[in-house]
Backbone as JSON Lines, residues from 0, in Angstrom:
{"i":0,"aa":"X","n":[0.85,-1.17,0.0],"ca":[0.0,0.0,0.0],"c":[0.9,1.23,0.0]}
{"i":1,"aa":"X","n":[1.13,1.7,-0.85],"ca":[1.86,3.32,-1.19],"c":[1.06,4.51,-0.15]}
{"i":2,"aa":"X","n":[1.66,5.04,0.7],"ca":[1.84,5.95,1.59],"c":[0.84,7.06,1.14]}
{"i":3,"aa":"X","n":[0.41,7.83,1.22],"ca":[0.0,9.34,1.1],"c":[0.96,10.59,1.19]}
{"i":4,"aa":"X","n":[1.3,9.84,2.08],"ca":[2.46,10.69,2.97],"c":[3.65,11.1,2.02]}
{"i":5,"aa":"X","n":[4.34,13.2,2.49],"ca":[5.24,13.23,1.66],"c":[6.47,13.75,2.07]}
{"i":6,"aa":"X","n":[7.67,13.64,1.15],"ca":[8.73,14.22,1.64],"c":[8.77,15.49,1.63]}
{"i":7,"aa":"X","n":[8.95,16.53,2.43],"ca":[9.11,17.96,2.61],"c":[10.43,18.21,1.99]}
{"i":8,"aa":"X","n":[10.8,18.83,0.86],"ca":[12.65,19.83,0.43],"c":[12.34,21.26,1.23]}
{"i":9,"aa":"X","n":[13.07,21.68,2.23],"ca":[13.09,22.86,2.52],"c":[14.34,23.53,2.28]}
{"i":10,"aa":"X","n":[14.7,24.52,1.25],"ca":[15.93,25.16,1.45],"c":[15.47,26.3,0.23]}
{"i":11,"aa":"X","n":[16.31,27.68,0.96],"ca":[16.45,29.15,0.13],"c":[16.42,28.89,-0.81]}
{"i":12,"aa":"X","n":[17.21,28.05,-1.52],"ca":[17.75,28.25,-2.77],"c":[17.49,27.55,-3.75]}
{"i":13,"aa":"X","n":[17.03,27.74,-4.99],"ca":[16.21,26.89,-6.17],"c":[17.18,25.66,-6.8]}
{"i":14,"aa":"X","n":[18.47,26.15,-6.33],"ca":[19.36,24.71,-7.16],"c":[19.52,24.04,-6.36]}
{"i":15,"aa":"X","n":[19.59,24.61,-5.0],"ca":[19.61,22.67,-3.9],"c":[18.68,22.18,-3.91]}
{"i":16,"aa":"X","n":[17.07,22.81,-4.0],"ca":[15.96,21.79,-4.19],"c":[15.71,21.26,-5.21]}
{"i":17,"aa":"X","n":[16.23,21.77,-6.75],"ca":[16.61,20.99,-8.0],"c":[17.3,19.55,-7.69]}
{"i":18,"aa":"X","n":[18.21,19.8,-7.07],"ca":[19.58,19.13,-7.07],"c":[18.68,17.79,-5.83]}
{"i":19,"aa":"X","n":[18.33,17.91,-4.84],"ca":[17.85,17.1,-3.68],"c":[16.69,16.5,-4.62]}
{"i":20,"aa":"X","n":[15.64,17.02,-5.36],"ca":[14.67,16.74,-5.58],"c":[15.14,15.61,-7.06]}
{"i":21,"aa":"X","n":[16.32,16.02,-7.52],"ca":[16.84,14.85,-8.84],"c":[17.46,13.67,-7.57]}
{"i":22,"aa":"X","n":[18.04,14.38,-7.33],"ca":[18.99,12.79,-6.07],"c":[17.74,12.41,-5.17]}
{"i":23,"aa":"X","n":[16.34,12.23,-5.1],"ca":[15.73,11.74,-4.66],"c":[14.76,11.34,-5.61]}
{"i":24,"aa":"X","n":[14.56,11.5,-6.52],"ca":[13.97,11.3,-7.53],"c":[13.28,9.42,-7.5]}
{"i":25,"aa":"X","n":[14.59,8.75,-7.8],"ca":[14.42,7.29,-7.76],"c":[13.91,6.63,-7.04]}
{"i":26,"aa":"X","n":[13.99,6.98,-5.73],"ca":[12.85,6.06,-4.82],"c":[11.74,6.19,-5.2]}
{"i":27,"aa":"X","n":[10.97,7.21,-5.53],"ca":[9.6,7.06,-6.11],"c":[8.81,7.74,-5.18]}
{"i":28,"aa":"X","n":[9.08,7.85,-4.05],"ca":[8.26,8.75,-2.79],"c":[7.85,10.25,-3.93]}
{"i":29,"aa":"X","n":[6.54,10.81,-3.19],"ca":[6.17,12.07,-3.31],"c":[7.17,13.05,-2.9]}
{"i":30,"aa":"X","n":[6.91,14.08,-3.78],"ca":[8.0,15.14,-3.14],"c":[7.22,16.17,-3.07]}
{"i":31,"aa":"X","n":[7.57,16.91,-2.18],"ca":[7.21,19.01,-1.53],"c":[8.7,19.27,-1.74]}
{"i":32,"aa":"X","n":[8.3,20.8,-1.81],"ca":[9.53,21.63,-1.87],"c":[8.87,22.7,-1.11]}
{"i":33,"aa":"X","n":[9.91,24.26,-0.02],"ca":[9.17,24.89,0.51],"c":[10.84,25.42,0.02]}
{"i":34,"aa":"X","n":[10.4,26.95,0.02],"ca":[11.39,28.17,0.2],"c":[11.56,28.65,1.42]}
{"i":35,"aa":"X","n":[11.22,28.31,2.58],"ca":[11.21,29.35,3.64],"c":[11.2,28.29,4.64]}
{"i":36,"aa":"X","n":[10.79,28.63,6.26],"ca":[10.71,28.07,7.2],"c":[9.28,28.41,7.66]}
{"i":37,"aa":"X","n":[8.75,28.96,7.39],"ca":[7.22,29.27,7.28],"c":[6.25,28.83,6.61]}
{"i":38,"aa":"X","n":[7.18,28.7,5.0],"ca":[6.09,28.05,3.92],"c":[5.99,26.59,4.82]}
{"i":39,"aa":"X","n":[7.69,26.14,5.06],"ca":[7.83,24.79,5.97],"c":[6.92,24.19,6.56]}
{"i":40,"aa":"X","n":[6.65,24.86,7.82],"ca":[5.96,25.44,8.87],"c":[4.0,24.88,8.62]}
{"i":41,"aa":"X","n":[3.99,25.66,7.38],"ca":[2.4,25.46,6.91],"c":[1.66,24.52,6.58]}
{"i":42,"aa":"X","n":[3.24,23.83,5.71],"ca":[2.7,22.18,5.05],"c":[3.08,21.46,5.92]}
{"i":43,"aa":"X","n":[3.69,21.21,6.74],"ca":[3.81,20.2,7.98],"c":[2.5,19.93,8.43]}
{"i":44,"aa":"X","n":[2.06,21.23,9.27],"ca":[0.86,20.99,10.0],"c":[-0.01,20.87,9.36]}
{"i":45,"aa":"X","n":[-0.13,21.23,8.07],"ca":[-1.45,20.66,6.86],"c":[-1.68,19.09,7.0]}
{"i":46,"aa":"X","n":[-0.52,18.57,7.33],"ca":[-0.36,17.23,7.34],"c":[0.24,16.43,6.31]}
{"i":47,"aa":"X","n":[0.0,15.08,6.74],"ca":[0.93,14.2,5.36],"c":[1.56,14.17,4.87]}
{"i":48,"aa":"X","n":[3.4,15.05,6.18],"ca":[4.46,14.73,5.68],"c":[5.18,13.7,6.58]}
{"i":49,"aa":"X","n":[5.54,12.67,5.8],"ca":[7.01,11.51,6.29],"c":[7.54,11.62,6.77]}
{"i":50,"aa":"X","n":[8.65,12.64,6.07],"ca":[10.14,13.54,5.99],"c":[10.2,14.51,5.95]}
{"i":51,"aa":"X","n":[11.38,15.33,6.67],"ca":[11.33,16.77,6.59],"c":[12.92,16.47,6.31]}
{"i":52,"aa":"X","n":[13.12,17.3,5.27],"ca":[14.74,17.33,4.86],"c":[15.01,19.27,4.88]}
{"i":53,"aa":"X","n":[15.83,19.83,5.59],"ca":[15.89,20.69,6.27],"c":[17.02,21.78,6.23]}
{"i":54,"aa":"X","n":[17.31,22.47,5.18],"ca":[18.11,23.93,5.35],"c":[18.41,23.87,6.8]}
{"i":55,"aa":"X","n":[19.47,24.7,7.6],"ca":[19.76,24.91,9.07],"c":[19.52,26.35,8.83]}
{"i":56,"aa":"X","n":[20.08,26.99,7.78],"ca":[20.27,28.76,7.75],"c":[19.28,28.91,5.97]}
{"i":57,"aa":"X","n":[18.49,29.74,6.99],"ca":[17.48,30.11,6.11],"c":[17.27,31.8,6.53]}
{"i":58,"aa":"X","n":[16.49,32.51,5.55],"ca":[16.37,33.76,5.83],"c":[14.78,33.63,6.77]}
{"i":59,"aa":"X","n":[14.77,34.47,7.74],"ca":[14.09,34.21,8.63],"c":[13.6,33.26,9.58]}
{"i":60,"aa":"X","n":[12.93,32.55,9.86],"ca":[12.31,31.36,10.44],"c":[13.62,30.32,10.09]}
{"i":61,"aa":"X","n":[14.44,29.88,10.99],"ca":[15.65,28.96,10.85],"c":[15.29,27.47,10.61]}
{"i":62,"aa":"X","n":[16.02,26.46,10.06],"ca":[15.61,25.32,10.18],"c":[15.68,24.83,11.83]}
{"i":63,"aa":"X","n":[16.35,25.19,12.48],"ca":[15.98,24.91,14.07],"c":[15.15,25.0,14.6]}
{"i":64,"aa":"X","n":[14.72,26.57,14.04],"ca":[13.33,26.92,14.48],"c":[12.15,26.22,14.18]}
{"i":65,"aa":"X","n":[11.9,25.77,13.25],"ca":[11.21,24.94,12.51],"c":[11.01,23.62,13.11]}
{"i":66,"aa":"X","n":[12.25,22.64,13.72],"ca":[12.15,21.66,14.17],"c":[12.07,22.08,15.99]}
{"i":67,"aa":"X","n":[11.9,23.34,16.2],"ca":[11.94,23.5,18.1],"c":[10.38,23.38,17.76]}
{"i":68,"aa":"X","n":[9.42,24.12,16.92],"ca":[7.93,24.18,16.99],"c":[7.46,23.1,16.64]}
{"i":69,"aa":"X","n":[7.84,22.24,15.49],"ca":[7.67,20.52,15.22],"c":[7.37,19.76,16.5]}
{"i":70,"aa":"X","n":[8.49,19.98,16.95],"ca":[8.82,19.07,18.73],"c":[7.24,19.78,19.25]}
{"i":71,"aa":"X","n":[6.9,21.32,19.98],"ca":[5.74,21.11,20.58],"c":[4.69,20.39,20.24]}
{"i":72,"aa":"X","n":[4.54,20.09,19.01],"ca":[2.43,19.99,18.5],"c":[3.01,18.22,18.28]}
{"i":73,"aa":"X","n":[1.96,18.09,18.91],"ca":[1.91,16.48,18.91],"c":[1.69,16.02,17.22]}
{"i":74,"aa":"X","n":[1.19,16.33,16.84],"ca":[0.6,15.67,15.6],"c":[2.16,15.94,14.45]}
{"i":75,"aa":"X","n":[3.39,16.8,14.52],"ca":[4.39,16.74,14.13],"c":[5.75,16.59,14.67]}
{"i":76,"aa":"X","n":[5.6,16.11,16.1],"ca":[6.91,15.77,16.61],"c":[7.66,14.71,17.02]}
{"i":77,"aa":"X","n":[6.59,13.89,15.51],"ca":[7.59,12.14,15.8],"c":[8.06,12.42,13.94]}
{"i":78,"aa":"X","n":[7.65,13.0,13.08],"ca":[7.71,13.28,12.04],"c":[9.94,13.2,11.92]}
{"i":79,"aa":"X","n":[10.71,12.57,10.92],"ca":[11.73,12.59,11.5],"c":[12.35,13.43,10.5]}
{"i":80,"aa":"X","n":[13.33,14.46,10.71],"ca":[13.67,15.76,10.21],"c":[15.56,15.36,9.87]}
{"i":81,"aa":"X","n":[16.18,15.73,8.63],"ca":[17.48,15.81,8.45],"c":[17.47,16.6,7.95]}
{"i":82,"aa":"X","n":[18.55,17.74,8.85],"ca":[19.14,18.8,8.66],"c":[20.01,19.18,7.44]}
{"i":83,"aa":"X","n":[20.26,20.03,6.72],"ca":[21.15,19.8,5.54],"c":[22.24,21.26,5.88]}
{"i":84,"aa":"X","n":[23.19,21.31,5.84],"ca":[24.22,22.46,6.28],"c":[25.36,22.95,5.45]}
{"i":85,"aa":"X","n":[25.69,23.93,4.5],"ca":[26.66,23.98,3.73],"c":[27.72,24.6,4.69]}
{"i":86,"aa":"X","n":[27.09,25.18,5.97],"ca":[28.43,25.96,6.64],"c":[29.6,24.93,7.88]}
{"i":87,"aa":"X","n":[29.3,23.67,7.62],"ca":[30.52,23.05,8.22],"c":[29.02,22.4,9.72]}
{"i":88,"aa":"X","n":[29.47,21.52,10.73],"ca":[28.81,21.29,11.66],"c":[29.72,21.68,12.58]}
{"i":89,"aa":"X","n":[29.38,22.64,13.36],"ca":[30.05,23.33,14.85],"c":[29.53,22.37,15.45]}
{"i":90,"aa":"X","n":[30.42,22.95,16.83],"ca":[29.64,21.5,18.01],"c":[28.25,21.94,18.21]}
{"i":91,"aa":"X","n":[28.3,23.35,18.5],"ca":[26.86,24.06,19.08],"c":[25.6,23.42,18.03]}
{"i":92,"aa":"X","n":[25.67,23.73,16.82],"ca":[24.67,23.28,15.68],"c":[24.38,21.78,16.15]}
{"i":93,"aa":"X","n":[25.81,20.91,16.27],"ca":[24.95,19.64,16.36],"c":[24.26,18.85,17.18]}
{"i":94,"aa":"X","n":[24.73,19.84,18.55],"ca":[24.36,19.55,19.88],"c":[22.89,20.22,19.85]}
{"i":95,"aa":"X","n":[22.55,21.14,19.26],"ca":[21.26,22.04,19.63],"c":[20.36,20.86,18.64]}
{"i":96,"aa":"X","n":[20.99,20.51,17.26],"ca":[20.16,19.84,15.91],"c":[19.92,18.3,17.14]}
{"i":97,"aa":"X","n":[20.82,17.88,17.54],"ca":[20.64,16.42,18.36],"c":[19.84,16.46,19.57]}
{"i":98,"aa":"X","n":[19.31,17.67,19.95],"ca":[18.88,17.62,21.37],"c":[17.32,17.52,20.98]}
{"i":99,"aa":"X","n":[17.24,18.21,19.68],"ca":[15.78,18.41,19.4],"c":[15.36,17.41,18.79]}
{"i":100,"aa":"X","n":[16.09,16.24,18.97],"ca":[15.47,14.77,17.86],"c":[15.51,14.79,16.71]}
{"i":101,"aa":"X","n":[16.64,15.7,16.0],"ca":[17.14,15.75,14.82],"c":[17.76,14.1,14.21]}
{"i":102,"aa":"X","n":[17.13,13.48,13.13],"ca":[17.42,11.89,12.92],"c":[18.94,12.1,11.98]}
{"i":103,"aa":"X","n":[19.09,13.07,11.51],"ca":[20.73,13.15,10.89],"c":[21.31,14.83,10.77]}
{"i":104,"aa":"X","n":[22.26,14.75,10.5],"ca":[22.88,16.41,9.89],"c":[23.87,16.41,8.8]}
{"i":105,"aa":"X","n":[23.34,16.45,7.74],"ca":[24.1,16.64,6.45],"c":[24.7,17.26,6.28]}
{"i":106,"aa":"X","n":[26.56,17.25,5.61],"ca":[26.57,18.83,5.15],"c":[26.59,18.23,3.52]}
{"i":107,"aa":"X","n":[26.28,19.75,2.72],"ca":[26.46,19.63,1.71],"c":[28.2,19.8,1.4]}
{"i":108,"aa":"X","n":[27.94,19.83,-0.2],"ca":[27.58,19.33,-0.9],"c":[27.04,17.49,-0.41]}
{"i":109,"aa":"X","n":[25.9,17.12,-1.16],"ca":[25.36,15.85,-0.82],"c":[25.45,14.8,-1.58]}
{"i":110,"aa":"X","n":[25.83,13.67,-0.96],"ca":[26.62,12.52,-1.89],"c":[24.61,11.95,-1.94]}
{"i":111,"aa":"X","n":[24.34,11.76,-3.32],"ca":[23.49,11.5,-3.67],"c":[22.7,9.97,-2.81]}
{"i":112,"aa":"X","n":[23.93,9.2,-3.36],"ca":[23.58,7.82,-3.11],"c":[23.16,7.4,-1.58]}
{"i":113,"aa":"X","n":[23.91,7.98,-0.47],"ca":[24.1,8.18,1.03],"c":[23.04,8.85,1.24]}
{"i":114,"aa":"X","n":[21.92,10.29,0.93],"ca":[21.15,10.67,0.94],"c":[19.84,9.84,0.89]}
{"i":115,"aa":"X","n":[19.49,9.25,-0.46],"ca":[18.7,8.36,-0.62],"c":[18.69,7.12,0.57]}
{"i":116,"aa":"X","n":[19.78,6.1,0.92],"ca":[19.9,5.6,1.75],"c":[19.19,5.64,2.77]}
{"i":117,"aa":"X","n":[19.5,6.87,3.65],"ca":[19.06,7.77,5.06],"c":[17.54,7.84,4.56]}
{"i":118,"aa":"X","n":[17.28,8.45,3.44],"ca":[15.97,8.69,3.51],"c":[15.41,7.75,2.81]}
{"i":119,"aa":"X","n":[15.53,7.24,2.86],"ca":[14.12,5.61,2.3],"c":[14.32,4.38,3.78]}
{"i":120,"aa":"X","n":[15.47,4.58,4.35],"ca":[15.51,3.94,5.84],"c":[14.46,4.99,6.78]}
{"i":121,"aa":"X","n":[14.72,6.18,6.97],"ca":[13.83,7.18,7.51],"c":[12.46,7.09,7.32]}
{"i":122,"aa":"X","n":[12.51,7.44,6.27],"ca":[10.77,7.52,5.95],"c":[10.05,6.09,5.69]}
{"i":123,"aa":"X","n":[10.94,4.98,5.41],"ca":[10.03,3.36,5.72],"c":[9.72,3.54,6.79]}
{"i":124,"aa":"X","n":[11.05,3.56,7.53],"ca":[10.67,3.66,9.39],"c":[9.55,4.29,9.74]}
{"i":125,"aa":"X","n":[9.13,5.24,9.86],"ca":[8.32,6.5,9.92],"c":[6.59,5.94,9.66]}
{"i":126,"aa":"X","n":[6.59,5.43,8.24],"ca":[5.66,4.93,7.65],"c":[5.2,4.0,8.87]}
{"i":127,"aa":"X","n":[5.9,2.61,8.93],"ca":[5.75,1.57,9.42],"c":[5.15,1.8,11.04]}
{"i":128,"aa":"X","n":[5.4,3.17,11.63],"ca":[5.62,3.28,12.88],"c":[3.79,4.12,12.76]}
{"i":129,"aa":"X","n":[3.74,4.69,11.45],"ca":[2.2,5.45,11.63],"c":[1.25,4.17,11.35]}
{"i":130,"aa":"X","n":[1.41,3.27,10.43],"ca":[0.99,1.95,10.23],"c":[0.52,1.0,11.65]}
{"i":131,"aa":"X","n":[1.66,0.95,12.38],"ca":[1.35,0.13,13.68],"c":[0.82,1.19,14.79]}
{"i":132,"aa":"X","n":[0.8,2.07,14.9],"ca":[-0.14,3.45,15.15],"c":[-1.42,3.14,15.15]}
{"i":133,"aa":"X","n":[-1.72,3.14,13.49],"ca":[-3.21,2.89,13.16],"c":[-3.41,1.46,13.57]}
{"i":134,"aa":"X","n":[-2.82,0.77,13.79],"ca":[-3.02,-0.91,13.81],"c":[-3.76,-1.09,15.16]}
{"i":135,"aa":"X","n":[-3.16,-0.55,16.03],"ca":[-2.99,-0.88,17.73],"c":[-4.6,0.1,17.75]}
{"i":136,"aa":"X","n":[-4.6,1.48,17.51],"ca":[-6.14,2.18,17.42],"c":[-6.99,1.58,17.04]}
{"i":137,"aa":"X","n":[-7.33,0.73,15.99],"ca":[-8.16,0.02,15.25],"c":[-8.54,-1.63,16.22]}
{"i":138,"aa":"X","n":[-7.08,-2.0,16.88],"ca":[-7.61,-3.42,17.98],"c":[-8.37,-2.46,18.92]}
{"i":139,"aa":"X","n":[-7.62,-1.51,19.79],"ca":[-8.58,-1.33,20.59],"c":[-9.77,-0.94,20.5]}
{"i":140,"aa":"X","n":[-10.2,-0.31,19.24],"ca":[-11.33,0.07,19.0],"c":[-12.49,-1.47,18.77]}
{"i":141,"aa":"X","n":[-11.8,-1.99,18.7],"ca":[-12.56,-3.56,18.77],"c":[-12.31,-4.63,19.69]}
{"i":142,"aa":"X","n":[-12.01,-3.92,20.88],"ca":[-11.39,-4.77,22.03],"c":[-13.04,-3.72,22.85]}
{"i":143,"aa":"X","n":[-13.12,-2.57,22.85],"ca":[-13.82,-1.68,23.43],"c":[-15.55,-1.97,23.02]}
{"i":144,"aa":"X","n":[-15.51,-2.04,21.61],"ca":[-16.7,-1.8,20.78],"c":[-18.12,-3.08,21.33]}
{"i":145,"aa":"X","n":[-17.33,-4.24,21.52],"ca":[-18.12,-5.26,21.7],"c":[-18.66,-5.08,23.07]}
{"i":146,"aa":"X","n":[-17.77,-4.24,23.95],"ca":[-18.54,-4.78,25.5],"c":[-19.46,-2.99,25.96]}
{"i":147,"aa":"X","n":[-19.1,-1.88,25.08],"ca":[-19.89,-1.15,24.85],"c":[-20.79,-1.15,24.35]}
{"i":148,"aa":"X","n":[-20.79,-2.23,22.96],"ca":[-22.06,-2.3,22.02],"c":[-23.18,-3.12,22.99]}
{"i":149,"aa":"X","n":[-23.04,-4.22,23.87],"ca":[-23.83,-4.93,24.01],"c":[-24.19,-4.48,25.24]}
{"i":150,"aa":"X","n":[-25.9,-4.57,25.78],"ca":[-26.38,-4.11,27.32],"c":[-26.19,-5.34,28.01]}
{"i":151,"aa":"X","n":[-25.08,-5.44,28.84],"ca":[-25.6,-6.14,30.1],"c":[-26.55,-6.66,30.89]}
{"i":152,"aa":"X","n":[-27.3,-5.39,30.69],"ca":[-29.07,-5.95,31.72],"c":[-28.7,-5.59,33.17]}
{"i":153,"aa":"X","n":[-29.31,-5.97,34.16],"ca":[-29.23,-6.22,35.47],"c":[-28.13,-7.45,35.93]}
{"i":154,"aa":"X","n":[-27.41,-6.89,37.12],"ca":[-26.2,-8.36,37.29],"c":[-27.23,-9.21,37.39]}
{"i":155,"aa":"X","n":[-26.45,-10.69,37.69],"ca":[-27.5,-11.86,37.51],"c":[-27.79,-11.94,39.38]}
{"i":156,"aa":"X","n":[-28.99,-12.02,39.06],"ca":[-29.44,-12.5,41.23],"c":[-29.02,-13.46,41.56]}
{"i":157,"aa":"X","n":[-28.26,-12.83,42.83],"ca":[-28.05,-14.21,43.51],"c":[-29.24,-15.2,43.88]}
{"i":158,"aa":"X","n":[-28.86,-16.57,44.1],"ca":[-29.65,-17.66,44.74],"c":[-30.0,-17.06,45.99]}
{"i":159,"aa":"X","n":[-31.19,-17.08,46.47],"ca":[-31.61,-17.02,48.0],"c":[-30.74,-18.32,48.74]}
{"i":160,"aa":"X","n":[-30.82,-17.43,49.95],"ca":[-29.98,-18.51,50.68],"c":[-30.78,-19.96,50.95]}
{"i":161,"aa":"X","n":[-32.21,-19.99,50.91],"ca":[-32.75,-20.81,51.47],"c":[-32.71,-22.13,50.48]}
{"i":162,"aa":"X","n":[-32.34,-21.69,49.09],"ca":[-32.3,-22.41,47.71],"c":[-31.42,-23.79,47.99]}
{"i":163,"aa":"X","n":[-30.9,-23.17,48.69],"ca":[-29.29,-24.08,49.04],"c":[-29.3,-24.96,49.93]}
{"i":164,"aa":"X","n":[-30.49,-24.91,50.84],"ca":[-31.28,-26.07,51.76],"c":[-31.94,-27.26,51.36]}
{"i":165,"aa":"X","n":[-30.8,-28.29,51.35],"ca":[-31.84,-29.58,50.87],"c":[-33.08,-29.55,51.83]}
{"i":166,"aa":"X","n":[-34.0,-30.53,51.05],"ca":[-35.51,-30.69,51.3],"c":[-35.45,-31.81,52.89]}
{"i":167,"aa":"X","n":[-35.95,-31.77,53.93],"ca":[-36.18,-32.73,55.12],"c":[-36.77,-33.7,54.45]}
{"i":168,"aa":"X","n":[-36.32,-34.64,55.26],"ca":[-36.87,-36.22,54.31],"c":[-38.16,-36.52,55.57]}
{"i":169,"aa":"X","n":[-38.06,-35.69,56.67],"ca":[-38.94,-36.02,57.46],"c":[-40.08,-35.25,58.32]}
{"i":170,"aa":"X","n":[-40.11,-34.19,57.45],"ca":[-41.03,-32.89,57.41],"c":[-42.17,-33.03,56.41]}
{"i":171,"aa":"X","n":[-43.21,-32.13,57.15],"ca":[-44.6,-32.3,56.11],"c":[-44.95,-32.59,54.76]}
{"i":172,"aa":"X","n":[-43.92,-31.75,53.76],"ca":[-43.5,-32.24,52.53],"c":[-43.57,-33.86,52.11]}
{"i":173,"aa":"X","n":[-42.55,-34.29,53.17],"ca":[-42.21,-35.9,52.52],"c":[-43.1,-36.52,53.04]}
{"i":174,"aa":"X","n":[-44.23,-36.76,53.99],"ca":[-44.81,-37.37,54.96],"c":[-46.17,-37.21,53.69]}
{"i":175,"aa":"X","n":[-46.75,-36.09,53.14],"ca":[-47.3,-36.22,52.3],"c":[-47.68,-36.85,50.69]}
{"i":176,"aa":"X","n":[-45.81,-36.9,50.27],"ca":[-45.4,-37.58,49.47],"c":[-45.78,-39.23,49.3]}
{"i":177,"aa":"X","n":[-45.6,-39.67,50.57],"ca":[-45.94,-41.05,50.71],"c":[-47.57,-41.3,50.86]}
């Protein structure tokens, strides 16, 4: 069953999302592209993205920034995000990119083949994990459904105590019997 779900390209510049969007080309996944950290920002929470592949330095709204607001909203902060960086990885960048559940940090230039790799391991993962998501919602919804759907009634009455008294073999009862 082919996904819905898509890969996000976020970066400034029209030839790295050329360039990311040909070196991803072959897997066959859907692709987005966003210019900004805002446009970013919009289609995330629209929903039905996989992957977020991620500029660090963008004009305005940062790719950090982007993945610090991801992390609050539940509905995008298992979504798994790789950073892409042409300015080298400082410690600070990778420590701040790793703290926030950043799943890799690229620098460019990007070896095509290694890219693809990361991201078809990423986004299977991802998939598989919204898959058994829906799986586990769907038992309990049928673990729940049957003992909600059906009325109980009244508990069942107990036996009177007296029920539980064999009959005298030598009381009015039996004396009549004969």
């Amino acid at each position: 069953m082919p996904s819905d779900a898509k890969i996000l390209i976020v970066d400034d510049h029209e030839d790295t999302l050329y360039a990311l969007e040909s070196a991803l080309a072959p897997l066959g996944y859907r692709l987005a592209r966003a210019t900004s950290g805002d446009e970013a920002l919009k289609q995330v929470l629209r929903g039905k993205v996989g992957l977020l592949l991620l500029d660090v330095r963008m004009p305005g709204v940062s790719g950090l920034d982007v993945v610090r607001y991801m992390r609050r909203v539940e509905q995008t902060q298992h979504i798994p995000v790789i950073l892409l960086t042409g300015f080298g990885a400082d410690q600070e960048l990778v420590s701040a990119a790793f703290r926030l559940g950043v799943a890799d940090l690229v620098m460019k230039p990007i070896d095509p083949w290694a890219l693809r790799t990361k991201v078809r391991y990423l986004y299977d993962a991802h998939e598989r994990h919204r898959a058994l998501e829906h799986e586990v919602r769907a038992l309990r919804a049928l673990v729940k459904d049957p003992t909600e759907a059906e009325d109980p009634g009244p508990p069942p009455a107990l036996p009177h105590p007296d029920a539980r008294v064999p009959p005298q073999r030598d009381g009015p009862a039996a004396r009549n019997r004969t």
